[in-house]
C-alpha positions in Angstrom: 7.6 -4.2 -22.9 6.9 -2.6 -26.0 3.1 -0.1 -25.8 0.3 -1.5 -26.3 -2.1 0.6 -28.9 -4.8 2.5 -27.5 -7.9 1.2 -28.2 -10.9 2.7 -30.3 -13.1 4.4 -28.0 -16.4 2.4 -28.2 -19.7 3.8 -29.6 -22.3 4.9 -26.7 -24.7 1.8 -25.5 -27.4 4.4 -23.8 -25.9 3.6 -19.9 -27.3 7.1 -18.9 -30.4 7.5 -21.0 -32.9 10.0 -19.5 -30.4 10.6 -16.8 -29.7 14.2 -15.5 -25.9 14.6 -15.1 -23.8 17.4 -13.2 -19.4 17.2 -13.7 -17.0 19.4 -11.9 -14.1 20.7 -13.2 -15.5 19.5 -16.9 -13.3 21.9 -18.6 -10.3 21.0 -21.2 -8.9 17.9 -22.9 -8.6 15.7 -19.3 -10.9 13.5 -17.5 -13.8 16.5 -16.9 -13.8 17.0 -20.8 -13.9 13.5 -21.7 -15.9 12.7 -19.2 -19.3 15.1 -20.2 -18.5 14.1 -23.7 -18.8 10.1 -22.8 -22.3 11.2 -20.7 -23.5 12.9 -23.9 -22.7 10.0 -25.4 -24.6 7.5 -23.0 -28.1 9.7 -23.6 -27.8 11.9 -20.0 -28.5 15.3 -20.2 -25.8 17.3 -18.7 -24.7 20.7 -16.7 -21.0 21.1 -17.2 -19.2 23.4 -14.7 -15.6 24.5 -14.0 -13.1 27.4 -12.0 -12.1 29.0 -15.2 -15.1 30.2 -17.3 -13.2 30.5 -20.9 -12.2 27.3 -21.0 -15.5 26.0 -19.6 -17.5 28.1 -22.4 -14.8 26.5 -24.6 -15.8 23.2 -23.9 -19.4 23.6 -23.9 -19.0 24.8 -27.7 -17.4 22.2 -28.7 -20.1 20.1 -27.7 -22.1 21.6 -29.2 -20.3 21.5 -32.4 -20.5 17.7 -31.9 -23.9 16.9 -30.8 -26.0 19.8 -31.6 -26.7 20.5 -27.9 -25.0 23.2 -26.0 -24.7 21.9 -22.4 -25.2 24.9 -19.9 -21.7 25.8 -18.5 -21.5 27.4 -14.6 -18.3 28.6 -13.5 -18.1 27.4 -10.4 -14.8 27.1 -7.6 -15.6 23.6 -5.9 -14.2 25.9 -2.4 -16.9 28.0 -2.2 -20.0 27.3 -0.6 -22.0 29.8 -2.5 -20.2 28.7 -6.2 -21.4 24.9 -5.1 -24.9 26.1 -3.9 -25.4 27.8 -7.3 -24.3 24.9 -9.2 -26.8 22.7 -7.3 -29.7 25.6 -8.0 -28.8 25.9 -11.9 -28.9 21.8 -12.7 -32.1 21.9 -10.7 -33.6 24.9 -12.9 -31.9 23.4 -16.1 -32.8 19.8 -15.8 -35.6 19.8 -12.9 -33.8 17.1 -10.6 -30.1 15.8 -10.6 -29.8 11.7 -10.9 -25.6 11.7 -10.9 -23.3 14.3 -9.8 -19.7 13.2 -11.0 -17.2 15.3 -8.2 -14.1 15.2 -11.4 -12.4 18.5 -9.9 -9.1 18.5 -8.5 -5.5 20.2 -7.8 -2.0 18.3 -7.6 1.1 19.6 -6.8 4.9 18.8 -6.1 6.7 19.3 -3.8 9.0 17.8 -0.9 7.5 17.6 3.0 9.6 19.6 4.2 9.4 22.6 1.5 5.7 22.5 0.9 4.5 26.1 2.2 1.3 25.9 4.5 -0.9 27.5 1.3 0.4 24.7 -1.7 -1.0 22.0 1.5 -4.1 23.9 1.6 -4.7 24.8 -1.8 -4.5 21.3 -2.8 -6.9 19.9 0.1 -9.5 22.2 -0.3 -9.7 21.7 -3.7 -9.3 18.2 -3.8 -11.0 16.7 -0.5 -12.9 19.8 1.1 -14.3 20.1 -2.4 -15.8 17.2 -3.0 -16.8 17.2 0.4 -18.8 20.3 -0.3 -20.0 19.1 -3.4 -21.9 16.4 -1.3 -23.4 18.4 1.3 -25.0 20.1 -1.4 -26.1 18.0 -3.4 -26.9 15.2 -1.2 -29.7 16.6 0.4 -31.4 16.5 -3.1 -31.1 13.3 -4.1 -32.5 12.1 -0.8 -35.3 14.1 -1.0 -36.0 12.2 -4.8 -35.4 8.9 -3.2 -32.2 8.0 -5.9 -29.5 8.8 -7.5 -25.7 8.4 -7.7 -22.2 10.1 -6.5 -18.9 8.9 -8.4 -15.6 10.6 -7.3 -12.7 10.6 -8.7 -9.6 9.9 -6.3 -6.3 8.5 -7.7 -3.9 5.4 -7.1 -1.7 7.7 -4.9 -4.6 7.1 -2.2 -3.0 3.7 -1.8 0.6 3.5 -3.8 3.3 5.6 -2.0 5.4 8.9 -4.4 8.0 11.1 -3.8 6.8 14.6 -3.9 3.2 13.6 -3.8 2.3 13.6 -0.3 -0.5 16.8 -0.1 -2.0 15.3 -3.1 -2.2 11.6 -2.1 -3.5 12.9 1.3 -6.1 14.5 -0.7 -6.8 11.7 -2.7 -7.1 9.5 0.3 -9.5 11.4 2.0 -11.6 11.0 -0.8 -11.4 7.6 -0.9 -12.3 7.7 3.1 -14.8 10.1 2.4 -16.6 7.9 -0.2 -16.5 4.6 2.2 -18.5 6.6 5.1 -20.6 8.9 3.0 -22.0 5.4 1.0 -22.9 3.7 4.4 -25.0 7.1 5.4 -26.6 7.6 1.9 -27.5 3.8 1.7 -30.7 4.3 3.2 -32.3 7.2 1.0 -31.6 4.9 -2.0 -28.0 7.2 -2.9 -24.9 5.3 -4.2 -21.8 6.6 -3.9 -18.7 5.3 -5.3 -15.2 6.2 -6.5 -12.8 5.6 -9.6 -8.9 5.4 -8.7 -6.9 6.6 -11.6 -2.7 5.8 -12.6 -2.2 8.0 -15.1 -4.3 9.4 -17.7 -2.4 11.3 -20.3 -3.8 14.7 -21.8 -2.9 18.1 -23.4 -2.8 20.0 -19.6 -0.6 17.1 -17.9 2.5 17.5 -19.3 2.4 21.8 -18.5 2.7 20.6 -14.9 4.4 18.0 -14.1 8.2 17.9 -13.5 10.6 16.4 -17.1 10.8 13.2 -17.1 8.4 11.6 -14.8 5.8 11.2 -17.3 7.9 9.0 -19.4 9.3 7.0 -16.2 5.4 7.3 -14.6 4.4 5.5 -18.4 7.1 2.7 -18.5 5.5 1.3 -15.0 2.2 0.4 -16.7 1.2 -2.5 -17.9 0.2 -1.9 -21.1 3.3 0.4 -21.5 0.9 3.3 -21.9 -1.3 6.0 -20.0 -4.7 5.4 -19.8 -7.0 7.9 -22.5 -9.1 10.1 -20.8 -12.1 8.5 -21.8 -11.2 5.2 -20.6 -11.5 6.7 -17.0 -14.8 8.8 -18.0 -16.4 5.0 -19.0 -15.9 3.8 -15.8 -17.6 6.6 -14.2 -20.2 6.2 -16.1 -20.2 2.5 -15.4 -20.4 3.9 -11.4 -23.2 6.3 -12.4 -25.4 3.8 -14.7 -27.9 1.0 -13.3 -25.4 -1.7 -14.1 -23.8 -0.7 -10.6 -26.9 -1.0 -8.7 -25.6 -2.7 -6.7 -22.6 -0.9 -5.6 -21.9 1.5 -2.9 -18.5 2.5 -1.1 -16.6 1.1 -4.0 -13.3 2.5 -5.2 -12.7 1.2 -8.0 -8.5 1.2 -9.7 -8.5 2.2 -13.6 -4.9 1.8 -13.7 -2.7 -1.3 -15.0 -0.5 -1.1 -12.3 -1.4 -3.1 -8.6 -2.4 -0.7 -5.9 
């Protein structure tokens, strides 16, 4: 079928008012980006953060340039327990208390089973899965303290649909999704949600510098829509995840894709 148009990305509807925001990997023109722009959008108050500290200052001034407010930016690598700690520390100086930490980063890869070296498996699990795992423990412990607050990961279709040449980043993505199911049912009780978003694909600048010819264009053709998603039309359900409307939601994973699982 012929694409459908993108859609114009709707004005913000204050979802996140007075809300203190943290975002991983909030760097560039992808998810991250779109992402703390959406949260500015929705009234939170934000602490951007990301591996690469150009590109993270980069983003913070061009928030800036657009809504008068530079966010602070903290480089932090989502694999290092110190870098994570820090993070934690800085949001709590900046903001004085963190109501919704959005775990965004994440590395893919390709590659065959059988040619996938021991360090492009690891790379992509610890940044993926043991990150966001790290993420939690350290922030976690904060939010139960403050009796509230709200988790929203970002995992990926390939936690559920099978690939070729996607098998250390759909492990990854699955363990998120696993990781968000059992960390909900032990966060329940200190008044902590914690949920997920499942993205197809969500087309930006970075993408394309990655991935193999061709399989964006075959990867497109499968949606329903005949077109990848815009990376704010992922951010808006995480903010859906991270606003009261979702009070009642925990454990969820929720598929931003118009393709079936």
């Amino acid at each position: 079928m012929p694409a459908q148009p993108t859609p114009t990305e709707p004005p913000g509807r204050g979802l996140l008012d007075g809300k203190r925001v943290v975002i991983t990997a909030a760097a560039g023109t992808g998810i991250g980006g779109a992402l703390a722009r959406r949260c500015l959008l929705e009234g939170a108050e934000i602490v951007i953060s990301d591996a690469h500290e150009r590109r993270i200052g980069e983003t913070a001034d061009a928030l800036d340039e657009e809504f008068g407010v530079r966010p602070p930016a903290v480089v932090c690598n989502v694999t290092d327990d110190a870098d994570v700690r820090g993070l934690v520390v800085t949001a709590m100086g900046e903001m004085g208390g963190i109501d919704v930490w959005m775990n965004n980063a994440g590395l893919g890869g390709n590659g065959l089973v059988t040619e996938l070296t021991d360090e492009e498996w690891d790379k992509v699990i610890g940044v993926t899965l043991t990150g966001t795992f790290k993420c939690l423990r350290a922030v976690l412990p904060v939010m139960y303290e403050q009796g509230s607050g709200a988790v929203v990961n970002n995992a990926s279709v390939l936690g559920w649909r099978a690939q070729e040449r996607q098998s250390h980043y759909a492990a990854a993505k699955a363990g998120v999704m696993a990781l968000t199911r059992s960390a909900a049912m032990e966060a329940a009780e200190h008044g902590v949600r914690i949920n997920a978003v499942s993205p197809s694909l969500a087309m930006h600048a970075n993408l394309a510098k990655v991935t193999p010819p061709g399989l964006l264009e075959e990867l497109t053709a499968k949606e329903a829509f005949g077109r990848a998603a815009e990376p704010w039309e992922i951010a808006n359900v995480m903010v859906f995840l991270a606003s009261d409307l979702s009070s009642y939601m925990t454990g969820e994973v929720l598929a931003v894709s118009s393709q079936h699982p």
